[in-house]
DOVEX-761838 format. One record per atom (N, C-alpha, C): y, x, z; residue in three letters. Coordinates in steps of 0.05 Angstrom, whole numbers, plus 5000, padded with zeros to 4 digits. Each point is the difference from the previous one (the first is absolute). Layout:
N
YXZALA/...
end
This chain:
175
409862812561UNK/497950195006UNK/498450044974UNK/499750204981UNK/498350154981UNK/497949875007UNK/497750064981UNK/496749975002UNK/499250335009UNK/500850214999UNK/499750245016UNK/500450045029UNK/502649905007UNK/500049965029UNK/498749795011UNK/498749834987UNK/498349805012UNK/497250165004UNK/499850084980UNK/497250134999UNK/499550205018UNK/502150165016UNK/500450175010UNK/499349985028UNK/502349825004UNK/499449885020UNK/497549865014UNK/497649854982UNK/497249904994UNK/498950245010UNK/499950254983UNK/497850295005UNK/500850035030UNK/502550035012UNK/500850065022UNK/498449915026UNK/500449694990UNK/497949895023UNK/498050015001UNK/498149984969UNK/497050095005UNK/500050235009UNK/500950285001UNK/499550205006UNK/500050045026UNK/502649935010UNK/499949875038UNK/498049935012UNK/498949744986UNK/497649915001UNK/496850154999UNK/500550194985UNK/497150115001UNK/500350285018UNK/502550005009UNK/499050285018UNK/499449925028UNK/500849755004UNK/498949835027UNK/498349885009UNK/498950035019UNK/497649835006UNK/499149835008UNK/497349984988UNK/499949704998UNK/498949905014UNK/500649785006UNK/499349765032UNK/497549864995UNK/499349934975UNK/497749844994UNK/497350175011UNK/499349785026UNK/497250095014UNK/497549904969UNK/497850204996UNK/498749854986UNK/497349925017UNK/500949705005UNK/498149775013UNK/496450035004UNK/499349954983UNK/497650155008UNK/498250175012UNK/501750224999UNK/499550245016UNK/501250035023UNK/502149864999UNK/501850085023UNK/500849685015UNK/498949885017UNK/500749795010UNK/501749995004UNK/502449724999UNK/501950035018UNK/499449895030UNK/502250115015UNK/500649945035UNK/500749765001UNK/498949775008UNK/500249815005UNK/501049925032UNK/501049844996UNK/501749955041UNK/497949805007UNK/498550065026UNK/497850025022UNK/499949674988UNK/500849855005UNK/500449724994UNK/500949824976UNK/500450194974UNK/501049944974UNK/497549654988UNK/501449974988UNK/498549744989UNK/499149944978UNK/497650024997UNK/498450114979UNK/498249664981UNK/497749985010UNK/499049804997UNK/498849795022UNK/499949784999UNK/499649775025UNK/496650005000UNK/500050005027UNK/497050065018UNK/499549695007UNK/497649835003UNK/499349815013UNK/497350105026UNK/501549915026UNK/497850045016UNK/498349725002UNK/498149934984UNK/500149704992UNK/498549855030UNK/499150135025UNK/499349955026UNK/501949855010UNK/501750074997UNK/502949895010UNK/501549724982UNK/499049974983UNK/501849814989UNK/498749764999UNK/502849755014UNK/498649755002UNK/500249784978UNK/501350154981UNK/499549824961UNK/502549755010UNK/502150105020UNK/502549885003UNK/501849994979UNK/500150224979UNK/500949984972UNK/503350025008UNK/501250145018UNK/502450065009UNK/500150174973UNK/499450244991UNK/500450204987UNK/500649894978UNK/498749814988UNK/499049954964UNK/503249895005UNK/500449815020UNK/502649785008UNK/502850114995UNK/499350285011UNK/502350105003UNK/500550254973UNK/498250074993UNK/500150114972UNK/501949974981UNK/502550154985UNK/501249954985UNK/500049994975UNK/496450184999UNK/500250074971UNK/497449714994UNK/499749945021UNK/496549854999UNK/497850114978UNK/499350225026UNK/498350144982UNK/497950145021UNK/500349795026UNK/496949995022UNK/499349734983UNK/497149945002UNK/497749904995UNK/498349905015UNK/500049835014UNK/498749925028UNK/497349734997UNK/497450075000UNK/498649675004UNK/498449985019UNK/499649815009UNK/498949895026UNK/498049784995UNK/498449955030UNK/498449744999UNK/500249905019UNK/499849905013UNK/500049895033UNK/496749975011UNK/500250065018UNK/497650115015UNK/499049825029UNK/498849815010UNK/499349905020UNK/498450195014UNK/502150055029UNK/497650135017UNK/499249825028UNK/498350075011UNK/498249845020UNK/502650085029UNK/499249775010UNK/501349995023UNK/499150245016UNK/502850045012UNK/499150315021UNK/499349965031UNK/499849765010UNK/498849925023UNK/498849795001UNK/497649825001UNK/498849785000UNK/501549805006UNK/500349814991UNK/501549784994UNK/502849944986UNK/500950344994UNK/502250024986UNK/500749874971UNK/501750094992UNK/500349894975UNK/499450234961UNK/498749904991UNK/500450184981UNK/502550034994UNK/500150294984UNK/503650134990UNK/499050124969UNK/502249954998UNK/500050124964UNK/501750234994UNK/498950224983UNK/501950264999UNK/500150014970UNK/501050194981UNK/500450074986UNK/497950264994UNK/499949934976UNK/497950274996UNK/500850134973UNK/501050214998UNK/500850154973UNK/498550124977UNK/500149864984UNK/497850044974UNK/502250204980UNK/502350054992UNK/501650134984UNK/501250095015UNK/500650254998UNK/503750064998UNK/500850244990UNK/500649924979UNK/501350224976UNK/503750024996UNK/500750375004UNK/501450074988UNK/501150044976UNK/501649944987UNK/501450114976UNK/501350155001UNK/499450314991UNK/501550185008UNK/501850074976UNK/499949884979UNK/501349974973UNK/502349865003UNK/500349805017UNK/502649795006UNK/500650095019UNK/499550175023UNK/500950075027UNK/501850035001UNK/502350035005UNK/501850205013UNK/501250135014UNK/497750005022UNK/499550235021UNK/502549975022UNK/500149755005UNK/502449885020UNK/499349995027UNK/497449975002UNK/499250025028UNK/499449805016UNK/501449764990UNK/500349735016UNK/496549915015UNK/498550024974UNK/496449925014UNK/500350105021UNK/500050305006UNK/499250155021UNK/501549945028UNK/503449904992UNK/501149955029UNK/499749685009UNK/499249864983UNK/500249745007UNK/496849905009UNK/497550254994UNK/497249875010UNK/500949975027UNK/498849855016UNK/500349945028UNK/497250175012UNK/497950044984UNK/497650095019UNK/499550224992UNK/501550244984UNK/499550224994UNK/497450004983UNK/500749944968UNK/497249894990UNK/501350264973UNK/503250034992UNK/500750174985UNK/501250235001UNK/498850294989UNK/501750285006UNK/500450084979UNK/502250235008UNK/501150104981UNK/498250315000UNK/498750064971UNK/498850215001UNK/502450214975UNK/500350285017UNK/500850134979UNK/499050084977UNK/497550014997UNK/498149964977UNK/502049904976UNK/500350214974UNK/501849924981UNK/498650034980UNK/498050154991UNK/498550034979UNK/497449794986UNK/501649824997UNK/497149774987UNK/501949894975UNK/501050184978UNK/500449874980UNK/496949954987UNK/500449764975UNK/498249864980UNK/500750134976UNK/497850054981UNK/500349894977UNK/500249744988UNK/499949725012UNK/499949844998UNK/501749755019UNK/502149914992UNK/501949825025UNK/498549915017UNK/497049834980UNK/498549795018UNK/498850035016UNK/499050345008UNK/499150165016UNK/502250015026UNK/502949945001UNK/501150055019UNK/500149735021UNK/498649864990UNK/499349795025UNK/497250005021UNK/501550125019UNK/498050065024UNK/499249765012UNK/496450074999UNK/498549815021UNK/500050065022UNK/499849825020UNK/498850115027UNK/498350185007UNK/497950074990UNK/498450174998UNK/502450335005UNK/500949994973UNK/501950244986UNK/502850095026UNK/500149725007UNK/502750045027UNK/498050115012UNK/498749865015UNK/498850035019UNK/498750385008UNK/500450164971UNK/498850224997UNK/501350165005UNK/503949865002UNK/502050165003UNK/501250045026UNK/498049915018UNK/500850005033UNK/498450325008UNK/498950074991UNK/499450325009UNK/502750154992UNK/501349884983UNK/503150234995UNK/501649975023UNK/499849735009UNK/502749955012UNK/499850275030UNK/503649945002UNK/499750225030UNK/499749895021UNK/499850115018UNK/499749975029UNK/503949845005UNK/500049825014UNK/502349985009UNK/501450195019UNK/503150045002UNK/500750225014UNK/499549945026UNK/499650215019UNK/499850025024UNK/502449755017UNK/499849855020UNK/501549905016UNK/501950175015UNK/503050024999UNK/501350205015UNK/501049885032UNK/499250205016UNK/498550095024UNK/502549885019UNK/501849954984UNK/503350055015UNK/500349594997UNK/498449914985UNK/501349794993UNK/498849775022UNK/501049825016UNK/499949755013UNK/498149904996UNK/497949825003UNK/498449884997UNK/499949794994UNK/498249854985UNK/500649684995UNK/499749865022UNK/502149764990UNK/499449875021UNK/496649815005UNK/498949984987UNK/497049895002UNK/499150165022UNK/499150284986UNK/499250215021UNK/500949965026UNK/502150025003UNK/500950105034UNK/499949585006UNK/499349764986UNK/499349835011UNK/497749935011UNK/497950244983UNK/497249944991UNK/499450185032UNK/501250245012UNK/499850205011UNK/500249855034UNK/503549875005UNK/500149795024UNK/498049825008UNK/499249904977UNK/497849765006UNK/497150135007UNK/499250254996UNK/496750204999UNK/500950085031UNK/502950085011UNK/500850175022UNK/500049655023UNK/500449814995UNK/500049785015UNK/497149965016UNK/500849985030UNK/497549955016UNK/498449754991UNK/497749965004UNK/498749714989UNK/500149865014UNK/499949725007UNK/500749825019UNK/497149935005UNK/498749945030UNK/497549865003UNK/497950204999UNK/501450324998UNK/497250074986UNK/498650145037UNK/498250155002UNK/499450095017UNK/500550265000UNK/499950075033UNK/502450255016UNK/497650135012UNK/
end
């Protein structure tokens, strides 16, 4: 092959190239369409979380952040016993080590983490990409609504246990 027919061939394609159009959305102006449920950045609903530390546990990148104290509360009926809970003083994301695997969110047991499509929180600064609770906590107005329950589908079994036992006559009671 010549250095002319190479060259030739080169102009050919750029020229191809510029009479076609071009795909690049420019971002800013033009959002992209994101899917209803896409996964963006992690929400803490921190009401919900019992500082069980399943998430940090199961983390691959270990890059949840979790601290605690233990908390004595008063007995809940006279003569009971005091109980001790957990009380959550930290819990910070690293959104710099993440890698957006998902695991926190399916393994909380009390619905304490969401997935917000919220994508836009780059830093100028890495050290900036470790979210406080506060900062999660700000990202629960993004999250969506869960989808509707479909209408067609069976019921749990709790429900229709919870449902027999409410429909059961009371024993002793008065007629």
């Amino acid at each position: 092959m010549s250095p002319v027919s190479g060259l030739a061939k080169g102009l050919a394609v750029t020229f191809r190239a510029m009479t076609r159009r071009a795909v690049t959305r420019q971002y800013p102006e033009a959002l992209p369409e994101l899917a209803p449920r896409s996964r963006g950045v992690i929400a803490l609903f921190e009401e919900n979380c019992t500082v069980c530390m399943l998430c940090a546990r199961e983390c691959p990148d270990w890059c949840i952040y979790i601290d605690s104290h233990k908390e004595t509360m008063p007995p809940a009926a006279p003569g009971g016993r005091e109980r001790s809970r957990n009380v959550l003083d930290r819990f910070a994301i690293d959104f710099a080590l993440c890698m957006y695997c998902g695991i926190c969110v399916e393994v909380c047991p009390f619905d304490a983490l969401f997935w917000s499509p919220e994508f836009e929180y780059a830093e100028t600064d890495i050290r900036e990409l470790t979210h406080e609770r506060d900062r999660l906590r700000e990202w629960m107005w993004t999250v969506p609504e869960p989808p509707p329950l479909d209408p067609a589908a069976e019921e749990s079994k709790e429900v229709v246990a919870a449902r027999r036992a409410a429909e059961r006559p009371t024993r002793g009671g008065t007629a």
